[in-house]
N, C-alpha and C positions, 0 to 999 in steps of 0.2 A: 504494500500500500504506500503510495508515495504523497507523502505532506507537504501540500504546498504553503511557502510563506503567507503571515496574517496580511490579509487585505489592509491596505495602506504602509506595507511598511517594505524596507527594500533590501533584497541581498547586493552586497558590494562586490563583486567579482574582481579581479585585477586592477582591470579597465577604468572599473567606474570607482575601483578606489583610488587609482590616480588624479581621476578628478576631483573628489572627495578631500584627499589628501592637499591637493595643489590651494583646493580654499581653502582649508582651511588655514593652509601653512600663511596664505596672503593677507590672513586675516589676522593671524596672531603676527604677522613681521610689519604689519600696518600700526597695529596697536601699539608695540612696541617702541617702533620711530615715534611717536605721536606722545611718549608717556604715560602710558597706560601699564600696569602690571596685573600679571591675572590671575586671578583665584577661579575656587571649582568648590562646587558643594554636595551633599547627598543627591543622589536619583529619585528618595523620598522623603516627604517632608509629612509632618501631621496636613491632616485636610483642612483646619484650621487655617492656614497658614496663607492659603488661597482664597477661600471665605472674607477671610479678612478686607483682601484687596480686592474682589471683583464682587464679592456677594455671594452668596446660599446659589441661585444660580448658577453659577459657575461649576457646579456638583456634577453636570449632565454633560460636562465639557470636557473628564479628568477618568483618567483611568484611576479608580480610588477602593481602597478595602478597607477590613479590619483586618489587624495584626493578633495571633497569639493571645496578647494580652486585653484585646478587645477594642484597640484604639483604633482612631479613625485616621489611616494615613491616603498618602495619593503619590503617583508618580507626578513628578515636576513638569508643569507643561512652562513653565519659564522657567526664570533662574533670578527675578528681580525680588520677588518677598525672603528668598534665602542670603541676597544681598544684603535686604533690610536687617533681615535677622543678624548675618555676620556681624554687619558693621555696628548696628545697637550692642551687639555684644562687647566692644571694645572700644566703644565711641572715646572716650576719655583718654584712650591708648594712643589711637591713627591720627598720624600727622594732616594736617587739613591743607588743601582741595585733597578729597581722596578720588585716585582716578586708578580704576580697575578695570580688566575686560577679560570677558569669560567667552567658551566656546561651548556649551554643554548641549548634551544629549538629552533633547525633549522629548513629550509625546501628551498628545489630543484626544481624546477619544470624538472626532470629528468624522463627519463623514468627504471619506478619499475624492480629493477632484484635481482637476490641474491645477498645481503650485501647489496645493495642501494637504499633506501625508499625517497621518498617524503622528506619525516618529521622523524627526528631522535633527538637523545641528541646527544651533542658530547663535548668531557671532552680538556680543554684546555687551559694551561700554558706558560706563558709567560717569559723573562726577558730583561726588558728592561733597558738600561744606564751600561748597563757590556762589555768592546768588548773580553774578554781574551774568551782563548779558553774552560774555567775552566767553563765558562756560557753555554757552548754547552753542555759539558758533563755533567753539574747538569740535565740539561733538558731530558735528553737520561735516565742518571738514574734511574731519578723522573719515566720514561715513564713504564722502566723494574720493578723498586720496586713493582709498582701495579701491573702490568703483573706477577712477582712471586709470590708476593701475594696472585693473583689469581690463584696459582698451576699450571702454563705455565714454564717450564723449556725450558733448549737450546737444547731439544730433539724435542721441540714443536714448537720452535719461533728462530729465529735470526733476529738481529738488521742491517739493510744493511746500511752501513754509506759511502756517499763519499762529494764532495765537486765544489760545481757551479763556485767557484773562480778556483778550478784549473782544472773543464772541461773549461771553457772560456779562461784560460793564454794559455791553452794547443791549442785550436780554434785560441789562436792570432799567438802560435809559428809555427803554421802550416798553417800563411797567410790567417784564414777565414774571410773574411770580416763582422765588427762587426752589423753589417745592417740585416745579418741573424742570429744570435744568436738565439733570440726568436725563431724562427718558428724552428730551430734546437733541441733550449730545447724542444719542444713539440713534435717535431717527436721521439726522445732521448727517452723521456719519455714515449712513445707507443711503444717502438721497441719490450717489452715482448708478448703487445696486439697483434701484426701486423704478420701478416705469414711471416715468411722468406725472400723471395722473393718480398713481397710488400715492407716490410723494406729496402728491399739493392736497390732495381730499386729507390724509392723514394729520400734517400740518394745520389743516384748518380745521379740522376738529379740535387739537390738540390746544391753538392759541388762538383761533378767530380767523377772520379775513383779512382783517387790518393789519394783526403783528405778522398773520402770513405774509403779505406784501413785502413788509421790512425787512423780515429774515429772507425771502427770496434775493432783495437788493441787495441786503449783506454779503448773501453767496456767490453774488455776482459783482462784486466789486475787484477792482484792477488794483488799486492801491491800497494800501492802509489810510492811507488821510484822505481819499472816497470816502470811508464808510461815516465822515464828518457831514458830507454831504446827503446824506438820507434823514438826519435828524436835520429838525426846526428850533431848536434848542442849542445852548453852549453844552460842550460836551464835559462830562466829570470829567475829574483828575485822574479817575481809575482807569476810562478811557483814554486820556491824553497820555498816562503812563503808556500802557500798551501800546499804543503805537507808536512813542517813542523808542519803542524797546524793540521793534521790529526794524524801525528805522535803522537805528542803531548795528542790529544784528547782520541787516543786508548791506551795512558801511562796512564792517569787522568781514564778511563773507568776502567781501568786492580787496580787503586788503589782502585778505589770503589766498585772492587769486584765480577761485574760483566761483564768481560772480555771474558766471553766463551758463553754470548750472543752475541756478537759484531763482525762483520767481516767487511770487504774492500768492497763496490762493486760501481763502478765505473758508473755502469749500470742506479744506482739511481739519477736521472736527477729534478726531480720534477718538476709539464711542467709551473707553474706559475713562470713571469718572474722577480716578485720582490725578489726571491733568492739572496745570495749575498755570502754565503760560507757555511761550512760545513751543510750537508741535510742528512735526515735517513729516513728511512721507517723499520717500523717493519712488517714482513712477517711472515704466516704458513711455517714449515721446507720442507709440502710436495709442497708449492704453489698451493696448488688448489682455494685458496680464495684470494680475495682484499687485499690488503693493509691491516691491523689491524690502523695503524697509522701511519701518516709522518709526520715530520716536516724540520727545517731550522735556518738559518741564515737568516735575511732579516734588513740590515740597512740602507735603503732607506724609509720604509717604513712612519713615522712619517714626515719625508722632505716631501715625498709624499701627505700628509693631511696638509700642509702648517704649518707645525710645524720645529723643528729645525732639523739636521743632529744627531743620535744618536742611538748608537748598538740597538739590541737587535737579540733575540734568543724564539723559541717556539717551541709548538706541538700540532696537534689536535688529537683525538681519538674519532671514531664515535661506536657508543653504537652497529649497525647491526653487523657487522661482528664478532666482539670481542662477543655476544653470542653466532654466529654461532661454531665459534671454542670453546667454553668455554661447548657448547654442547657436539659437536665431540670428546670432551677430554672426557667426564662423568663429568665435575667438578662442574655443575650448582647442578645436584644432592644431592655432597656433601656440597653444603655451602648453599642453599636456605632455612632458617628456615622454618617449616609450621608452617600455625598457630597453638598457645597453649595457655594455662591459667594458670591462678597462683592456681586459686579457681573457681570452680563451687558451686555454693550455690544451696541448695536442699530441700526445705521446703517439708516435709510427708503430709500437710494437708494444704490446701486453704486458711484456717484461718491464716496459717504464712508466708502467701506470703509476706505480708509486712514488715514482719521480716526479710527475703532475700532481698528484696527488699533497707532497711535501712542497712545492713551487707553488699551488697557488693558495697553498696555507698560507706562505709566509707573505703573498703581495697582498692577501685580506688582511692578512694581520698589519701592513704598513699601511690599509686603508685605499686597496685597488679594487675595486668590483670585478672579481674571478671568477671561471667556470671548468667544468672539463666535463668531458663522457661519459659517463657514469656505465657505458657497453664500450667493448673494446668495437673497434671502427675501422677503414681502411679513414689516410689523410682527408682524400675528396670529399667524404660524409664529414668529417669534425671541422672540413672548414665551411660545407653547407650551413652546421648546427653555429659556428663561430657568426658568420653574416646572419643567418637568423636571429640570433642574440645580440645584433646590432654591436659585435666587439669590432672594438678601436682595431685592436694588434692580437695576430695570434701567435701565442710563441708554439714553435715545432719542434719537441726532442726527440731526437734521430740519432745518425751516427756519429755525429757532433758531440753528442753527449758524453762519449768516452773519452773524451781530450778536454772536456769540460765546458761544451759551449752551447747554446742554442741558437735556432735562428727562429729570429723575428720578422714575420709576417703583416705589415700597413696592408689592413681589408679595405682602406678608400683605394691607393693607389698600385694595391699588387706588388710594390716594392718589399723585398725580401733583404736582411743583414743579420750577419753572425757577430755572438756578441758573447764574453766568459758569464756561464751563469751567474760566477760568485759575483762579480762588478755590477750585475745586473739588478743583482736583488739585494745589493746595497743602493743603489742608485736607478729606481726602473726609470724614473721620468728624466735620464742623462739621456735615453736611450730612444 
């Protein structure tokens, strides 16, 4: 009887772990440049723990059991409330702005579609103890540096940036009562998903016809100091803040250079409700995919895990989507090394198998990527399996070997040269 894998989740075979392997290598050597150090935390946390930050809802989203001792845990579908957790745990300890970034192994109990698995990685950086706005945009940065990296230009990608503080100021100056914020942020944030007409009926049951109107102009405004122009009134200061701060962030984006990733859109709601100011989402130019990544501003969050009042700022980046486009571009093509060798070892005769055998011991051991036959061979098949293995050089021990010498085989240019083993394997790359 043969068992196939759980629906939504994926075996890595070689191939697609070299893809695997290449983000997430670029993600952690991104982080790295950037200042980020990374921690990792259990695969299961109490179910508490997610409760906390998303809600009792959240329960229908999580792979979750009881344990042994009858507790309620869940496997980790993020990695930011174990963050929380850490960092409350030693807050008085860690040196402030703390900037961390984690790569862990999720899982959803969602149902499987394009870009959204079960079970993914997802790459994700934090900064906690910073409030300036200088902390949002390192994060946005950090997010595009890899994404250029990865050969995604602003032909391919923009960064959709707006702000929960000044859709909420904007919700107080248009008398929405602050009792439905939440269930607004999450209609807000489906309005792309929702046909037309479900969205505007939905909306104006929710707040009327009139704040419908408003909140439509809001989601459709070009700039931040637009959404001034929709009220008849002087705007608060709570307003005026936020959009100085947005301003501010796409000043700090344009110094770091990458400013023609980055645009206004007001649209960008984020539907979880521990937001607290500036949010982005990075999007494909045509829309045809997910999300590639979102993040925020959320300084409630550590209050919230019974720890103190204290900024922070992040972003996740889930592994699906961001190969599907990395596909779509051709770019997986051009950066996926396949495998190669340094030396394939080629003994002519049976007798010196153990002489390949102790040769390509010693050039692993100097940190060469070696191979040999594992079946005795005539040459022509080991130097077949040699070009199959995409080896550099393959060394031939022959009759050479009794005078103490081998010859070395260039598989690009067919050039062949005799060379003393022992000189050789004190110095391969002389050779």
């Amino acid at each position: 009887m043969k068992i196939p894998p759980v629906k939504g989740t994926r075996d890595f075979y070689p191939e697609e772990m070299a893809v695997r392997n290449w983000i997430i290598d670029g993600w952690k050597k991104v982080s790295i440049r950037n200042g980020f150090e990374e921690y990792d935390g259990p695969i299961f946390e109490y179910l508490q723990m997610y409760t906390i930050k998303s809600g009792d809802e959240i329960v229908e989203q999580l792979f979750s059991f009881k344990d042994r001792g009858d507790r309620d845990l869940a496997i980790r579908p993020e990695i930011t409330p174990t963050l929380a957790r850490m960092v409350n745990q030693r807050i008085n300890a860690l040196a402030k702005p703390i900037k961390w970034f984690s790569v862990p192994r999720v899982c959803r109990a969602e149902r499987p579609q394009r870009g959204r698995l079960r079970e993914f990685f997802q790459w994700n950086i934090d900064i906690i103890g910073e409030d300036s706005v200088l902390a949002d945009a390192e994060v946005i940065f950090t997010t595009v540096d890899y994404l250029r990296e990865a050969g995604l230009t602003p032909k391919d990608i923009k960064v959709k940036i707006s702000s929960r503080k000044l859709l909420a100021a904007f919700l107080r100056e248009i008398g929405i009562s602050e009792e439905k914020f939440n269930s607004l942020y999450t209609l807000l944030d489906k309005k792309a998903k929702l046909p037309a007409e479900v969205f505007s009926a939905t909306l104006n049951e929710r707040v009327g016809p009139e704040h419908a109107i408003q909140i439509n102009a809001f989601m459709s405004s070009q700039t931040a100091t637009s959404v001034e122009n929709i009220l008849h009134t002087d705007i608060s200061p709570e307003l005026d803040l936020a959009i100085d701060e947005l301003e501010d962030c796409a000043v700090r984006l344009g110094q770091m250079g990458i400013g023609d990733y980055c645009i206004f859109d007001p649209s960008i709601v984020r539907g979880l409700a521990y937001y607290t100011g500036i949010v982005f989402e990075v999007h494909d130019i045509t829309g045809d995919l997910r999300a590639i990544c979102g993040g925020g501003r959320y300084d409630n969050l550590l209050r919230d895990f019974g720890g103190p009042a204290i900024s922070a700022t992040g972003m996740g980046m889930g592994d699906c989507v961001l190969e599907i486009l990395l596909r779509e571009k051709g770019l997986l093509d051009k950066k996926i090394p396949g495998k190669a060798l340094d030396y394939f070892v080629s003994p002519v005769a049976d007798t010196l198998l153990n002489e390949a055998v102790k040769i390509t011991a010693q050039l692993r051991t100097r940190g060469f990527r070696s191979a040999f036959s594992y079946k005795p061979a005539g040459l022509s098949k080991q130097l077949k399996l040699a070009s199959e293995q995409n080896a550099k050089f393959c060394i031939i021990i022959g009759d050479e070997f009794k005078s103490g010498n081998i010859v070395l085989k260039d598989m690009a240019t067919g050039q062949q040269k005799t060379a003393p083993v022992k000189d050789f394997l004190e110095n391969p790359a002389k050779f």
